[in-house]
Structures are given as structure tokens and as C-alpha cells.
N, C-alpha and C positions, 0 to 999 in steps of 0.2 A: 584196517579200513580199506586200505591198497587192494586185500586181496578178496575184497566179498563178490561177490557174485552181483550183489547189489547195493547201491546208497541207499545209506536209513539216514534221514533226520528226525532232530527230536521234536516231540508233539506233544506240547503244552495243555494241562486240560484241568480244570477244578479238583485241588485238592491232590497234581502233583508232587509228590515230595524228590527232588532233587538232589542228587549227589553228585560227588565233584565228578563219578567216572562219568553221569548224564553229559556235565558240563563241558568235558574234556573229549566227549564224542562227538555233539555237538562244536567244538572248534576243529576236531576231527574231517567233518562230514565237507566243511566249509573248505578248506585247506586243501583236502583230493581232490574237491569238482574245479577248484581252480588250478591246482597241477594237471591237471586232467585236460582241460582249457587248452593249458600250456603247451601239452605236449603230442597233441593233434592239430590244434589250428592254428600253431604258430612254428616254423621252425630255431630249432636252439640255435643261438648264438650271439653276438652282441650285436647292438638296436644301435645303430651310427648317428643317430639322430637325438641322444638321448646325452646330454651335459657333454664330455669329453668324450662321450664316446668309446669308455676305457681303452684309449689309444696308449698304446706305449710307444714314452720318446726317451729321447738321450737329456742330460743333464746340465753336459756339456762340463764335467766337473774333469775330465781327464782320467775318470775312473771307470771303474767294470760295476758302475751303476747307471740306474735308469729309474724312469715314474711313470707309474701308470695313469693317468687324467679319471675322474669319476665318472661313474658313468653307470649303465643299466642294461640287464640280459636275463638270458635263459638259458639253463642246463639242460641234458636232457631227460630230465627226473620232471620237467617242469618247474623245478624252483627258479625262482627271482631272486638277480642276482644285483644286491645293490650296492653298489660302491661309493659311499657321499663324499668323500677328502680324498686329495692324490696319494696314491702309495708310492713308497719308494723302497727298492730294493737293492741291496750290493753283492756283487757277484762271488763268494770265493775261490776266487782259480785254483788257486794253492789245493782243494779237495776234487779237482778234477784232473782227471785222466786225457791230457789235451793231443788230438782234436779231439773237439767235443760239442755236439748240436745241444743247446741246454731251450729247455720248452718255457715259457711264460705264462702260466694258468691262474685261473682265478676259481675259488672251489665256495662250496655253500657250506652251512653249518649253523646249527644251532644252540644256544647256551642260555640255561635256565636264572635268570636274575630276580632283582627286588626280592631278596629273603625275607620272611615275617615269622617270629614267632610270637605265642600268646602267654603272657606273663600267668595268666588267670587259667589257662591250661596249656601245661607245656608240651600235649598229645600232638595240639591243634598247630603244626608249621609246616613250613613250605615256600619253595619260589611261586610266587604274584604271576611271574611275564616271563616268556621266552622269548629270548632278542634272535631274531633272525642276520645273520652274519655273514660277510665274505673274507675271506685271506687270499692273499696274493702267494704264490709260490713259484720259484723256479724247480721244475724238475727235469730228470734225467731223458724220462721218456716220452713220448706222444700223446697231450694229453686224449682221454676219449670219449670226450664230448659230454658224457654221464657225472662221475666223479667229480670232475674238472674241465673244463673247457679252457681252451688254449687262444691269448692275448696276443701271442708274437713269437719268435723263436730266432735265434742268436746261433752264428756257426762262432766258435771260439780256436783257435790254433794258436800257439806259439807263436809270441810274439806281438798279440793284441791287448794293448793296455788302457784302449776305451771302448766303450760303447758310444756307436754312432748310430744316426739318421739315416738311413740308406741315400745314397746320392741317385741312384737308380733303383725307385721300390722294384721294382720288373726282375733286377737281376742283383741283389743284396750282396754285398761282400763278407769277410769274416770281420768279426766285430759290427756289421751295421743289422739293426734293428730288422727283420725278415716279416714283415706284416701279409704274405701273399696267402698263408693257411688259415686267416682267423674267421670263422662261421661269421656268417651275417644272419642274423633273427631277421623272420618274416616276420612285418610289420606291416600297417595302411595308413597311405598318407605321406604328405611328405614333407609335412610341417611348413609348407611356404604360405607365403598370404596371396591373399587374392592379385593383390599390384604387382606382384612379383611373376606371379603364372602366367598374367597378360603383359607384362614386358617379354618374357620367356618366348610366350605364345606369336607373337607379334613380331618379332628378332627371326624367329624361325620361318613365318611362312613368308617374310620376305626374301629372308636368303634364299627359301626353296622356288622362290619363282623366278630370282636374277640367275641364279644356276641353274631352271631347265630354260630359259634364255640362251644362253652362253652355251648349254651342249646344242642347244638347236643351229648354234653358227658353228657346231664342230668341235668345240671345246672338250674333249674328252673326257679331261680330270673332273669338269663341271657335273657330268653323269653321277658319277663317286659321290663328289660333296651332294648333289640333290637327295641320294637315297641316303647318304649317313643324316641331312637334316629332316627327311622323314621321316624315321627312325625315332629321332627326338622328339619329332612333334608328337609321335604317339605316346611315349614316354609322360611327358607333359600334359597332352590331353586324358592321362587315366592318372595325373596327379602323382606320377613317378618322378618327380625331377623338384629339387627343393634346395635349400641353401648345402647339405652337407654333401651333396652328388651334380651341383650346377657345372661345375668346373670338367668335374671326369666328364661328364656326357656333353660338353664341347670342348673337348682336348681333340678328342680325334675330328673334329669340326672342323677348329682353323688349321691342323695340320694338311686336312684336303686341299684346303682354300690357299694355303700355303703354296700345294705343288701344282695348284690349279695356276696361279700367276706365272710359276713358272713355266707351263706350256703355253701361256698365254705371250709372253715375253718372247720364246723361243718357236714359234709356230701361226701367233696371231700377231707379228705387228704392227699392224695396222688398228688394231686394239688398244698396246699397248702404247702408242700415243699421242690415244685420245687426251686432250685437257679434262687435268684432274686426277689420270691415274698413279702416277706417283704420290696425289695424297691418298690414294683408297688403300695402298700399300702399305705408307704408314698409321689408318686407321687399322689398317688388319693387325700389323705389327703391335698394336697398342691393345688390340682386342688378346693378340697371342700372349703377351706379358700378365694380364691380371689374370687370367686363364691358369697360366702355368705358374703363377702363385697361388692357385688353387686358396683362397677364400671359403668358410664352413660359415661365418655369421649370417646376420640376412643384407646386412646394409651394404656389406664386401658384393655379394651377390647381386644386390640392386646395381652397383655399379657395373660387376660383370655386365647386366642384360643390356645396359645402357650403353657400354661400349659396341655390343652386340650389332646393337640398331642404326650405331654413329656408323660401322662400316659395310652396313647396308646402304646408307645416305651417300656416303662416298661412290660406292659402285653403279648407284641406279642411273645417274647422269650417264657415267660411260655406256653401260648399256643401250641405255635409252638413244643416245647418239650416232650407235653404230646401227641400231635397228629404224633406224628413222629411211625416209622412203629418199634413196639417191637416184640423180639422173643417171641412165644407164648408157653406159659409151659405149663403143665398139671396139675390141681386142684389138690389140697392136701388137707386132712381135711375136717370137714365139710366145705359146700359152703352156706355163710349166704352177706348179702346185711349191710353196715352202720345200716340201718337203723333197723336191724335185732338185732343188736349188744346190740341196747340200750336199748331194751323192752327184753333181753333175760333171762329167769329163772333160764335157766340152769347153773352149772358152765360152765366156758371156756376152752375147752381141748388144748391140746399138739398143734396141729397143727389146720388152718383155712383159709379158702380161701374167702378173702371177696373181693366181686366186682370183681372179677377172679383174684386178687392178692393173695399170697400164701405169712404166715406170722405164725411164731414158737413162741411159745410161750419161752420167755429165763427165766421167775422167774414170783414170785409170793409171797405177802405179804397178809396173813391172819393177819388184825386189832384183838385185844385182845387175841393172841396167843403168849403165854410165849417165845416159842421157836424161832417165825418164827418173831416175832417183837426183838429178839434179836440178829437171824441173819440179819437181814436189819439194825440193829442202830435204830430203828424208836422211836422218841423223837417229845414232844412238848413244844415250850419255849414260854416263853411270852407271854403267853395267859391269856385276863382276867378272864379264866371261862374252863373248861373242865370237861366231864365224859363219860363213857363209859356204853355199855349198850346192853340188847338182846333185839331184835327187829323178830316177825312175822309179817310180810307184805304180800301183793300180788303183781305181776307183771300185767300190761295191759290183758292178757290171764289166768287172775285168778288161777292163780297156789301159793299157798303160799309157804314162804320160811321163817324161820329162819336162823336170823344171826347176829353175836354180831361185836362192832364196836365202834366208839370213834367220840366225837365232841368237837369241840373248838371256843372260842367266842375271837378276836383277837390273836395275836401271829402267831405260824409258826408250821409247821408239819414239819419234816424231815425224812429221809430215804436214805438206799442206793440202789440201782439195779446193782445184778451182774449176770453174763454167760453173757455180750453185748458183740458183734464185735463192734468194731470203724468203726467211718464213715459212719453207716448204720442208717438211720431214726430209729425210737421207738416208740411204740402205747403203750399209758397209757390205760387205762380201769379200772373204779373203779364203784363198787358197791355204790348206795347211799339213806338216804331217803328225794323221793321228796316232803314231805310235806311241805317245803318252794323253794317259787324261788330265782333268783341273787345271791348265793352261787360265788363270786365271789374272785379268788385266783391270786397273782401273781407266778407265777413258774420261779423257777433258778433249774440248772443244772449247780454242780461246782459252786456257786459265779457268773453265768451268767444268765440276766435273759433271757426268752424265751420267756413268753411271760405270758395273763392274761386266766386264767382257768374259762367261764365261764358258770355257771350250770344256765339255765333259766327254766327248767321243773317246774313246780308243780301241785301236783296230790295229794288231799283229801283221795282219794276214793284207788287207787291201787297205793300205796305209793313206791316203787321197780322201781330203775332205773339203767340203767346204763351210761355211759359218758366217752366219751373216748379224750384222749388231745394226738398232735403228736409233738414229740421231732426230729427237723430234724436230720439229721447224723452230721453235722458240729460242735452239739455240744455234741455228744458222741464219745470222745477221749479216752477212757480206756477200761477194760475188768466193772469195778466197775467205777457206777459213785454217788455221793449224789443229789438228789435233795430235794427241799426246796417248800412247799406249803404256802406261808404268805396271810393270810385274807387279802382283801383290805376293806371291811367294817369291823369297829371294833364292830359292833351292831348286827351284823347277823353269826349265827354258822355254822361252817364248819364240815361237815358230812362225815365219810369213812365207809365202813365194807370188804371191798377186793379189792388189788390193783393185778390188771392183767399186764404182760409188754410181749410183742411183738414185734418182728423184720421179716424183710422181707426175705421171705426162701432162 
């Protein structure tokens, strides 16, 4: 029938007489126009949205076995490939030639059942039904898409004695499950309900208007996150985005929003502390977790959208706060930019206007200065390792600078900072050398902590930085406050040679 030229069906008319070949063309005729269906307007492969999904997982049994979940697809023959109970398969190593890539296929097949015969003419038998069938196979080679279509595929070497979950599907190890080559069938639709597509809907075009907000104050990363949640919304608006793909298509979402805080931390902060945003942080945080447990049911998904929206709520306030209409002062100080701040040679005067913000310099702690480390208290406890030392470096604009300073390999720096107002935010600024990166500090203030300090620069060649960390006002209550530098790596040295402090004029 495959190969006519054209579909006949059969045509019924008074005083037909029928035979089983009539009968068997006609299920014939039925059977190609629906492979035929299959294999123009859909592409082969398995339908993610359909039971399990025929995913293959690990067992977790310590063995070279594994199950394949039910599920539903297309070869490229057009057949329907239907799999209703989990299979399960065990690997025999012992018949392989290791290393060895073994492939996970799933193949079509048919087999004639319900036999009858007829007591009254034993001419008259035959199988009733043909059960349409799948088997699960491991084979040697690539399945090709026709034959057999291919579920998953396993790198195997000496010395692997389970099948595992890939820890990174991206980049599978030997023995972990390799799911990166398995067809995805074109399909329409994406099985969500309507409440689900306008939470979706709704999540997104709010994120996309706090984040073309946020690039229009500069925010860079915000640009990134605006276009990857446009991206989505179109997804969404043509009904591409459902319970089994909600998670992937905001994976790469909060990761933007992720690195978006961090430029916002390190470049805006005056942003960064606004009331509030340390909870919008851990709303994101919270959004990133159910995300990255990636959720396939609807109700898992329903909470994704909802956390969605919780750290839209969180963010909108800050925004809203910072875009709000402020009385305009006039510069004081030199006028330099963040980014001005950190490659700067010079020392830092009295007064400074960065970003049109105006901010006084209230103290100042010179490192290996008898007098000025004994006005501030400045002590290091607990440290595996410490020495001090003079240093000629250059900055980015080749200018060198001599300056002595102290480093410390675990333990804690302490200090106090006085002339503060209470309630008023505080701009750290320390002198440093970058000749390592992840200089990574947790900072308290009082016994509270603030937060983690952390220096990601490194520069070989013009080793002169600077770095500046911001202490909101909430937790400068006195005129004098201590604070506390503690290493978070006990292996890597923590570096100072001048601590600058700043408040807002």
C-alpha cells in the first residue's frame, strides 16, 4: 500500500461481497494515511509531554541497570510508539568490549494475536488482532531514527559499576545516563491550563518592565535579563511553555537576574541599599531553587509561576524608590563614576561626588601606621599566617604608587570607624593587591553580619586596586562602630594597605 502511486479505499455498495483481502486493505488504507500524517507533519521522536516521557533514569540499585518511564513517540516510519508500564533494562558488561558508548532505543513491532479456529471448519483460522508493540533495546550502535529511535546513551569504561543520573546533563560522565541526542517530536500545544499561562504571562511582563527600568539607570546585566524574558514571553504567547519545559525556559532567567544583582551590588550601591533588597535577594534565591529542581507536573509549576511573581513584588518597591523624583543638589568634590573609584591612583579626598551623589569622607585607616592602627583598634586574631609589608605597584593608568599594608591567611581583621552619623549608609574603600582573585571576606558590623566582601579582580601586570563594600544605614547605630573582616577561605590571603569610609553628604 506504501508503495502505490495512490490511496484506494474501499467502497461499499449493494450486494458487495467481501473478503478478508477487502478487509485487510481497507485497515491497510487507514494505517499509511496515518503514517503518512506522522511523517510529514510531525517530526520523529519522543513527545516530553506525554506520561514519563520515555525518560530514562537510574534505579539507584548500584547496578548497570536503568528504567525507562512510559511514555509516547514517533519513529521515522511514522509509527506510534507506545509504551504503557516502565521498562527496565540490565546492562551486560561482561559482553562488551570496554570502552564502550552503548545506545538506549526503543523499536516498533508488530505481533499477530487472539487465535480462533473453527471446530465446524478447521479451513476457516487465523489471528483476530494485531497488537502493535514496543521493546526497549540496548544496542551497540547509533540508533537511526527509522528502525529504532534512540532514548538515551551511556559512555561505559572500566571501572563503572552503576548507572547514574547525570549530575550535569550538559556534560554526562561515564556511567551517567547522556540524554543530550534524544529527538524531541513536533508537537502543538503545551498542555498547561489556562491559570497557569497567565500566572506565566503575568511573572514575565513584569520582570520585563523592572528590568528595562534597571538598564535605563545603567544596569547592564538588566539589558541581558530584558531580552532572555522576551524571549519567553513569546514562547508563552504561542502556547510554547507548559508544565514539562516551565523550569528550562527560566533556568537561564534567574541566572541573568542572578548576575544582574551582582553588578548591581558591585557598581550600583546605592541601589543596593535600598529597604528591602536583601529580601528581593532572597525571593530570587527562592525562585532559583524550585527552578533548579526543575518540576514536570502542573501543580510543581503552579508554584514555580507564583514564586515568579513573589520576586517581582520584592523588586518593584526598590525600583520604584530609586526612580522616584529626588531633590537635585549640586556636586561637591571631585565628580568621578563607581567605576572610576576602583582603578583610582590617587588618594581619596575630603569630599566626592560619585555618580551625582555627594559623599564625605568621615575617617580614614592607614594599614602599618603606628598611630592611626591604634586609633581605629585595628587587630588580627586567628589567623593562620600573617605579615605586613611595602609594596610599589601600578594602577591600570600606569602611574606607581608605594604603600605598606598587612595580609592575613584565615582568622579576622577588626577595626573601629568613627565621626559616622547613625542611620546613614557607609562606603568602604580599601586599597588592595590584585595579584590574586576570590579574596573573599565575611563583614559584621557590631556582632552583625552584613554581608560577604567579595574581591574578584586579578591583575598580574598592574597589581593596584581598589574595592569598595556598602554598609546600609540600618546597621550604623552610633557615632563609633567595630567592624570585623573574617576570611571565608582559610587557604587564600586577605590583603589591605588603606581603608577609606564615606557617608552621604
Amino acid at each position: 500500500m506504501a508503495e502505490q502511486a495512490n490511496f484506494k479505499r474501499i467502497n461499499f455498495f449493494e450486494g458487495f461481497f467481501t473478503t478478508d483481502e477487502d478487509w485487510n486493505a481497507a485497515e491497510a488504507y487507514h494505517l499509511e494515511k496515518r503514517r503518512l500524517h506522522n511523517r510529514v507533519l510531525h517530526t520523529p521522536g519522543v513527545v516530553p509531554v506525554a506520561a514519563g516521557g520515555l525518560r530514562v533514569q537510574a534505579r539507584g540499585r548500584s547496578d548497570l541497570s536503568f528504567e525507562v518511564a512510559p511514555g509516547y513517540g514517533i519513529d521515522g516510519r511514522g509509527n506510534e510508539l507506545v509504551l504503557r508500564d516502565p521498562g527496565v533494562k540490565v546492562v551486560e558488561a561482561d559482553k562488551l568490549k570496554l570502552p564502550q558508548t552503548i545506545y538506549i532505543a526503543i523499536k516498533y513491532f508488530e505481533e499477530p494475536t487472539d487465535f480462533i479456529a473453527y471446530k465446524e471448519n478447521p479451513r476457516f483460522k487465523g489471528h483476530r488482532r494485531i497488537e502493535e508493540k514496543v521493546k526497549i533495546e540496548v544496542m551497540m550502535r547509533e540508533p537511526d531514527g527509522v528502525e529504532a529511535l534512540e532514548l538515551g546513551r551511556i559512555r561505559l569504561e572500566e571501572g563503572v559499576r552503576e548507572i547514574r543520573d547525570a549530575l550535569d546533563p550538559r556534560v554526562p560522565g561515564p556511567g551517567e545516563i547522556d540524554l543530550r541526542f534524544v529527538p524531541i517530536a513536533g508537537y502543538a500545544g503545551s498542555h498547561a491550563t489556562p491559570q497557569l499561562r497567565n500566572e506565566i504571562a503575568n511573572g514575565l511582563s513584569e520582570k520585563a518592565v523592572l528590568s528595562a527600568l534597571l538598564a535605563k539607570l545603567g544596569v547592564v546585566p538588566a539589558n541581558y535579563l530584558r531580552q532572555a524574558v522576551l524571549a519567553a514571553e513569546l514562547l508563552n504567547s504561542s502556547n510554547g511553555i507548559g508544565p514539562f519545559n516551565l523550569a528550562d525556559c527560566l533556568l537561564a532567567i534567574v541566572e541573568l537576574e542572578r548576575e544582574m544583582i551582582e553588578a548591581i551590588e558591585k557598581d550600583f550601591p546605592q541601589i543596593a541599599a535600598r529597604k528591602g533588597f536583601a529580601d528581593y535577594k532572597k525571593a530570587l534565591e527562592a525562585l532559583t531553587k524550585v527552578v533548579r529542581d526543575r518540576p514536570r507536573d502542573a501543580d510543581g509549576c503552579m508554584g514555580v509561576a507564583r514564586f515568579l511573581n513573589a520576586s517581582n513584588q520584592a523588586l518593584t518597591p526598590i525600583v520604584k524608590e530609586k526612580l522616584a523624583p529626588t531633590q537635585k543638589t549640586n556636586a561637591k568634590g571631585e565628580q568621578v563614576t563607581w567605576k572610576d573609584v576602583v582603578v583610582r591612583s590617587k588618594d581619596f579626598p575630603e569630599e566626592l561626588n560619585i555618580d551625582g551623589s555627594n559623599f564625605t569622607r568621615v575617617d580614614h585607616l592607614q594599614l602599618v601606621n603606628d598611630e592611626s592602627e591604634k586609633a581605629h583598634k585595628f587587630a588580627i586574631e586567628g589567623q593562620k599566617d600573617m605579615w605586613k609589608s611595602r609594596q610599589t605597584f601600578t594602577y591600570p593608568d600606569k602611574e606607581s604608587v608605594a604603600d605598606s599594608g598587612v595580609a592575613y591567611i584565615g582568622g579576622q581583621a577588626k577595626w573601629q570607624v568613627h565621626n559616622l552619623k547613625p542611620g546613614k549608609d557607609m562606603i568602604v574603600i580599601k586599597r588592595f593587591d590584585a595579584i590574586l582573585g576570590e579574596q573573599i571576606c565575611d563583614i559584621l558590623v557590631d556582632s552583625k553580619k552584613v554581608g560577604q566582601w567579595k574581591v574578584t579582580e586579578a591583575d598580574r601586570k598592574h597589581r593596584w586596586r581598589n574595592h569598595y563594600f556598602l554598609v546600609p544605614g540600618t546597621f550604623i547605630t552610633a557615632e563609633t562602630i567595630e567592624m570585623v573582616s573574617k576570611a571565608v577561605s582559610a587557604e587564600r590571603d586577605i590583603n589591605m594597605f588603606q581603608l577609606w569610609f564615606y557617608q552621604p553628604a
